[in-house]
C-alpha positions in Angstrom: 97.3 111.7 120.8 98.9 115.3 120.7 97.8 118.0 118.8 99.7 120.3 116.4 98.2 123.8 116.5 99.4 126.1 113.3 100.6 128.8 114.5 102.5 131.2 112.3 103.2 130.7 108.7 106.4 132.8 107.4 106.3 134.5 103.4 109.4 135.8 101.6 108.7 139.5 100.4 107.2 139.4 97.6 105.5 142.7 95.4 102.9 141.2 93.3 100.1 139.3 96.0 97.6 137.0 95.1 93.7 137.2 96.2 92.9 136.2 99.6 93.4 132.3 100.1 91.4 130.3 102.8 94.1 128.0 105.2 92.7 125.6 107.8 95.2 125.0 110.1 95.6 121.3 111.7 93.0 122.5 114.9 90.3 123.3 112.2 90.1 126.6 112.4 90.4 128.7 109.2 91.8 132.3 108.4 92.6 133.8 105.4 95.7 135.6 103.8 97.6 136.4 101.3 100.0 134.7 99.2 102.9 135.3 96.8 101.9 134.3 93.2 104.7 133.1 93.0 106.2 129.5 94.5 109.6 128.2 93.9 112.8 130.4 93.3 112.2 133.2 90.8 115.1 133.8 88.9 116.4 135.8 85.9 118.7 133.3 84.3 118.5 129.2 84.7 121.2 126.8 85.9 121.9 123.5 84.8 123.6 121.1 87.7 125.4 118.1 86.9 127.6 115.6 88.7 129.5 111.7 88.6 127.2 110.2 90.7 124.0 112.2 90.8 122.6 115.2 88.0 120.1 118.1 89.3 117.8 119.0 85.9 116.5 122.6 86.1 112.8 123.1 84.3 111.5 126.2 83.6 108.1 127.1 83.5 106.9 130.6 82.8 104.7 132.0 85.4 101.3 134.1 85.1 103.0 137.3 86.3 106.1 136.7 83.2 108.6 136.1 85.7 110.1 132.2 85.9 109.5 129.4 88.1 112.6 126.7 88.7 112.3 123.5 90.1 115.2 121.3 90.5 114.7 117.2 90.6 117.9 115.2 91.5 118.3 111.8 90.2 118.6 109.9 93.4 119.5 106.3 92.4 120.3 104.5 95.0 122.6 101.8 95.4 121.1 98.8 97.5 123.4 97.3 99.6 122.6 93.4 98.9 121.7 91.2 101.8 124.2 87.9 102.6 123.3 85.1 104.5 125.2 81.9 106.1 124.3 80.2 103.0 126.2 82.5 100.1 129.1 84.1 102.5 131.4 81.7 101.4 130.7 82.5 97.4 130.4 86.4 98.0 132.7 87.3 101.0 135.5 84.6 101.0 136.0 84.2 97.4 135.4 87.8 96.2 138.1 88.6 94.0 137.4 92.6 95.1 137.9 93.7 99.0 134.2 93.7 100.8 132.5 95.5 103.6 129.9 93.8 105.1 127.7 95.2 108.1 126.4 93.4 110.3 123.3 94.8 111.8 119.5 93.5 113.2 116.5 95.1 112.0 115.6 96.2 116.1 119.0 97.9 116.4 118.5 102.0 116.2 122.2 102.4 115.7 122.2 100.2 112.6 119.3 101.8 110.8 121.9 105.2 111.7 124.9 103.6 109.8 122.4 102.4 106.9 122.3 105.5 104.6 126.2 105.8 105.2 126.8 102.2 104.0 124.9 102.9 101.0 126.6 105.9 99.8 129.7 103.9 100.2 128.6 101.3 97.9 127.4 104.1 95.7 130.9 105.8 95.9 133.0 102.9 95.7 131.1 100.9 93.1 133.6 98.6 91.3 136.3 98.9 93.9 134.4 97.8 96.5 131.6 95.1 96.9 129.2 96.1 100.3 127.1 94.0 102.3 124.7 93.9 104.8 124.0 90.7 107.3 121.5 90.2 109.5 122.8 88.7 113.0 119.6 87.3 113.8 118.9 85.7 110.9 122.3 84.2 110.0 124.2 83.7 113.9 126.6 81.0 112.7 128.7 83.7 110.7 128.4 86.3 113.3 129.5 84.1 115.8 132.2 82.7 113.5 133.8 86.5 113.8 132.8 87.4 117.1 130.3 89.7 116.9 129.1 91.1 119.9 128.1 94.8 119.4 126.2 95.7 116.7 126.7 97.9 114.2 129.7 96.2 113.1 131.3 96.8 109.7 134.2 94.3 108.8 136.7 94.7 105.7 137.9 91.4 103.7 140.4 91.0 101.2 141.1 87.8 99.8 138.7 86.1 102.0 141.0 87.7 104.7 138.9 90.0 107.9 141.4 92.7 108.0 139.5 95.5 109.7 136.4 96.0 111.4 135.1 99.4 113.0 132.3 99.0 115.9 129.0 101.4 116.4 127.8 103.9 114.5 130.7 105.5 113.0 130.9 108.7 111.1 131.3 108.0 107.2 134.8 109.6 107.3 136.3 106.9 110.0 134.5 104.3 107.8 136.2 105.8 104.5 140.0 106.0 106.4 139.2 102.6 106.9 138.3 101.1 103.2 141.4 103.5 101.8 143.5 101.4 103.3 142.5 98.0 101.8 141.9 99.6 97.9 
């Protein structure tokens, strides 16, 4: 088992200190020091972030020394990517009326848990235009087999129960986007 040893901890400048504060450090040892009253950004005016897909709220909470505390939370929603099997590929892939991306992946693959996050913020990105999905090779063979999978990560595109693309390994999203542009 290795051991993490604190060795340095790094303060913004700050005017107004607090008392002395007692820190024990992962090896047990304690020291103390002092720290800004403050934590978080201290700023004069507040900002208000909002996007399509995601919204940052900004709360403001006054301090003890009058100055103001932010903290921004981002609604991070995410899309789950549904998993299809051999059993409802037929229903969800071949007779979609919308094009479809399905991965296919297996859960010991490192490259697949990669492309994961990527796959869902395509689903997120193109909800309604596109339907994603995710199948596990080692739990449905038959349908991997079916399309000749041999490497995995591989990401196929269907339209009209049609494979008409399919990009291999861990792509970066951008290769993955050209890709689905061309089927929308």
């Amino acid at each position: 088992m290795a051991t993490v040893q604190l060795q340095s901890l790094t303060l913004s400048r700050s005017s107004v200190l607090s008392a002395p504060t007692t820190v024990s450090s992962i090896s047990g040892r304690r020291s103390s020091i002092k720290l800004p009253r403050h934590a978080g950004l201290r700023l004069a005016t507040s900002t208000r972030f909002s996007g399509s897909s995601s919204r940052a709220v900004s709360r403001i909470a006054p301090s003890r020394a009058g100055g103001r505390v932010v903290c921004e939370a981002q609604d991070t929603a995410a899309v789950q990517v549904d998993p299809i099997t051999d059993a409802n590929w037929q229903s969800l892939v071949l007779e979609s009326d919308t094009p479809v991306l399905v991965e296919f992946w297996a859960p010991w693959c490192g490259p697949c848990r990669m492309i994961h996050p990527i796959i869902d913020e395509l689903a997120k990105e193109y909800a309604g235009k596109l339907k994603c999905y995710k199948l596990n090779t080692d739990e449905s063979p038959s349908t991997a087999t079916r399309y000749g999978i041999r490497s995995i990560p591989t990401v196929i595109i269907f339209k009209n129960g049609e494979k008409k693309d399919a990009v291999i390994g861990a792509v970066p999203k951008t290769t993955l986007m050209t890709s689905i542009e061309k089927f929308l």
